[in-house]
N, C-alpha and C positions, 0 to 999 in steps of 0.2 A: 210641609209648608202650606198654610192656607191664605188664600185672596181674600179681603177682608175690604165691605164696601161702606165708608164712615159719612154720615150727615152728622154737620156741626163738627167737623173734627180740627177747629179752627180757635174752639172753646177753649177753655178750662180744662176741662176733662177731656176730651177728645185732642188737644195735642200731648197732653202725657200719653194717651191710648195709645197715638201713633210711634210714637217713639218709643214706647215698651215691644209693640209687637213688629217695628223695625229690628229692635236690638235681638229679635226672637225669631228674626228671620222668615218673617211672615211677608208678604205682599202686600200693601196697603193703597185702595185709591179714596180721595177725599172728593165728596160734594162740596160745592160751594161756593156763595155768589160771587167769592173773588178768587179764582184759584191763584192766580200769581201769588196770592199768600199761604200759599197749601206750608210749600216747600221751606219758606222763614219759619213756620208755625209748626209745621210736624216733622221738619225733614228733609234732607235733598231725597232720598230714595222713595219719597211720596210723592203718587200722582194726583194733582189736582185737576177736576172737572166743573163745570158747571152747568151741564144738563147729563140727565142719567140717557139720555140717546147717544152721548160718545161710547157710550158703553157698545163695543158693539154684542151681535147673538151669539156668538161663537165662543166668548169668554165667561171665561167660569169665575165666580161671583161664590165663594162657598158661606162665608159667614158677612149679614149685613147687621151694624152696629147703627141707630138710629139715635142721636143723641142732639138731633138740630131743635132748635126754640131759640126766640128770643128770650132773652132775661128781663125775669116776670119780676123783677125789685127795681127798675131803670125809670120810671117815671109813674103816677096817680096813674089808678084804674080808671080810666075816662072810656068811654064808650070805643072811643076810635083807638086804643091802645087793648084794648081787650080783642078789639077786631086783629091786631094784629100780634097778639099770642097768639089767638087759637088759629089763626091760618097757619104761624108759622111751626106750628103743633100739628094739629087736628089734621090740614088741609095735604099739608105736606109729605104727614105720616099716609094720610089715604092715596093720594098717588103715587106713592113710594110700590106700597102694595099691590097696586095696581099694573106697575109696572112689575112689579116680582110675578104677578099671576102669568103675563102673557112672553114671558121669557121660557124658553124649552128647555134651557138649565135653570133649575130652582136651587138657592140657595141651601143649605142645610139649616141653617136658623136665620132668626129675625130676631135682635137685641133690641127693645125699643125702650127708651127712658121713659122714666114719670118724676112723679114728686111724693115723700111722703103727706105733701098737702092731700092728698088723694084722699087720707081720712078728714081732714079738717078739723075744726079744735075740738079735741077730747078730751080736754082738761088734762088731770095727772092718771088717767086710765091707761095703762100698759095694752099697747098696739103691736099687734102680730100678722101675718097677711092674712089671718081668719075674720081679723077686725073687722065691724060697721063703721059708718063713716055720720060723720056731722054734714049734713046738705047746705054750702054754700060756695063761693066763685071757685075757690082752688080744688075743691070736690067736682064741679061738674067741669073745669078742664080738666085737670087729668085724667078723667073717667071720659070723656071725650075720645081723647089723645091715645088713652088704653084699647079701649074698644074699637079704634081704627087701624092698629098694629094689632090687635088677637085676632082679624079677620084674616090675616096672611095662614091661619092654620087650616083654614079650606081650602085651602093649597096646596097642601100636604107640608106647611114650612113650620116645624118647630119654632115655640115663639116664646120667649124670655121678657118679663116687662120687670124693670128695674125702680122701685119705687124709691130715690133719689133722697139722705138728708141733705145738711151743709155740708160739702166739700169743703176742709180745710189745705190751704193749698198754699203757697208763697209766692205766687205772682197768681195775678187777679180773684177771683171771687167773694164772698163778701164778707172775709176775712180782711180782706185788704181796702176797706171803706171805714173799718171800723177801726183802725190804724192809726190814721191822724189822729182824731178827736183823742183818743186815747194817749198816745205820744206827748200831746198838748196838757194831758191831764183833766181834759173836758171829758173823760169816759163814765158809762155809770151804769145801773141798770135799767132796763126799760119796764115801765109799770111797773106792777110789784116783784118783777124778777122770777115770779117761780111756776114760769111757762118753758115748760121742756123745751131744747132745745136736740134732736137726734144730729150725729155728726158723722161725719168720716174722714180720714187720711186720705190725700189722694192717692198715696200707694197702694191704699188696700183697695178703694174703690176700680184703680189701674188692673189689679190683679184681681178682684170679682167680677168683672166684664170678661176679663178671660178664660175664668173659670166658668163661668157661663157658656161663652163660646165653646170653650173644648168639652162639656162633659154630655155627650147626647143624651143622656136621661132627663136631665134638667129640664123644665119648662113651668110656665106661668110665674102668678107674682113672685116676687121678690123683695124686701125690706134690702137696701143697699145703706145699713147706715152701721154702725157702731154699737156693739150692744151695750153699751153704757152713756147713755144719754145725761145730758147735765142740767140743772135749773139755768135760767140766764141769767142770773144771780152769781151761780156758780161760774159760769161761764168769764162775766166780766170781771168779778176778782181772782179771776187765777191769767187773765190776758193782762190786766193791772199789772200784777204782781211779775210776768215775765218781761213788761216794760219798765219795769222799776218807777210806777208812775201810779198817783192815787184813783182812787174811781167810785168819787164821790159827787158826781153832779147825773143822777138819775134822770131818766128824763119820762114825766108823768104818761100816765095814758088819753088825759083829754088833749095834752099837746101833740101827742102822735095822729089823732086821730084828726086834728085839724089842718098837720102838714100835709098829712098821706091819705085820708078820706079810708076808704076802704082796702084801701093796700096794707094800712097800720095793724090788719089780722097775723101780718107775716112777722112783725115784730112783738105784740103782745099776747098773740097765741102760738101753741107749741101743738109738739107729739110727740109724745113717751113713747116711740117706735123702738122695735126690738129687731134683730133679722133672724127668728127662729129656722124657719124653713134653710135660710143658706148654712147653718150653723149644723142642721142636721141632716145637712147632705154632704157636709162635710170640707165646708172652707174653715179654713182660718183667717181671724184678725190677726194681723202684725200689731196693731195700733188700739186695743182696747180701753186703757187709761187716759183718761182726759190731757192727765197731767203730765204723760208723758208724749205725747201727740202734740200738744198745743207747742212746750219747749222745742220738738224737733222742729215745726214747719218756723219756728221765729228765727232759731237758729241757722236755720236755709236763708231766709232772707238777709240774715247777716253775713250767708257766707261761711259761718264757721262748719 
């Protein structure tokens, strides 16, 4: 059994985390500004904190899973909204680390998230973690946010960075935004549709965090997405088609660009990301088929 210490485990991804590695009889404690929500969100057998000083010295801390940010699609990249990404990234990830330096038990690893925004738009150029990156906002956060979690390795802490696509998931993420419109029949493609979209299962992503944590050879990036990535073209008529609802009302790229300003790169640019590296260390996707991913997480929502 390992102690397992989660920022953002409150999310999307990190209360399935918690509850996979409860049912695995693991230990789990949650950061987080509201812990009274640790326990609804992950779990009765999770403990919520909200300062890494409750911790006390004496507890052993073996694996920490870093997966706290705000969610960078919630409103226009306005100056004061970019401030509060990268704090709750960059700022957060750096004293995380900090605090791991002067602890006399060190963790065995450091799981720290990113984005595959990290390369930024590379057109329909197949993206590997060897890949160069296009230089603009979601390149230099992530690269921010990376580079302050890989600092924990001068501390002797193995350090895993997860370079995150869309989590496809059945309560919240931005699968579930895209839902209404669509339901309605008002769904479509955005621009001209054939900007890669990288995706993942939340199952499989639940089980390559873990697989990360347990395997101690593992370290550096990581492509955390699907290795069959889809046009979003393709995307919105097969999400159509499992709503039994047309998905004819596109919606241009000057119109995105006048709602969302410089946010609108998240919806009309892609990455053809692959996860070679995980692939050949030896995980498995459960979830490789678009078609058949998409079906299971609607069908969750349905209940069936």
């Amino acid at each position: 059994m390992k102690h397992f210490l989660i920022t953002g485990g409150t999310g999307l991804i990190g209360s399935a985390l918690c509850k996979h590695l409860i049912n695995q009889d693991h230990q789990v404690t949650v950061l987080s500004r509201t812990p009274k929500k640790v326990t609804s969100k992950c779990g009765q057998q999770v403990k919520g904190i909200k300062y890494l000083t409750e911790i006390s010295t004496d507890t052993q801390i073996d694996i920490v899973i870093n997966l706290a940010g705000e969610p960078i699609a919630d409103s226009r990249w306005t100056k004061k909204r970019k401030a509060v990404l990268e704090m709750s990234r960059i700022d957060l990830t750096r004293n995380l680390v900090d605090w791991l330096n002067h602890r006399q038990k060190k963790p065995e690893c450091l799981i720290s998230g990113s984005a595959i925004g990290w390369y930024g738009d590379r057109g329909n150029s197949i993206l590997t973690e060897q890949s160069s990156y296009h230089d603009e906002y979601t390149h230099q956060l992530c690269d921010a946010w990376e580079r302050e979690a890989l600092h924990a390795k001068q501390h002797g802490i193995r350090v895993c960075i997860a370079r995150t696509g869309l989590v496809l998931a059945s309560k919240g993420g931005f699968l579930q935004k895209m839902l209404l419109p669509f339901k309605l029949g008002l769904g479509g493609r955005l621009g001209d549709g054939q900007q890669f979209m990288s995706w993942i299962h939340i199952s499989d992503m639940v089980n390559f965090l873990e697989f990360l944590a347990l395997n101690v050879q593992l370290e550096g990036i990581f492509n955390a997405c699907s290795p069959s990535p889809v046009t979003n073209r393709t995307f919105t008529q097969t999400l159509a088609q499992q709503l039994h609802r047309p998905a004819f009302l596109p919606l241009p790229a000057w119109i995105l660009n006048i709602i969302l300003g410089e946010m609108s790169c998240l919806l009309l640019k892609g990455q053809r990301a692959l996860p070679k590296k995980a692939q050949a260390m030896g995980f498995q996707f459960h979830y490789t088929d678009f078609n058949v991913a998409l079906p299971n997480i609607i069908n969750r929502k349905k209940g069936i």
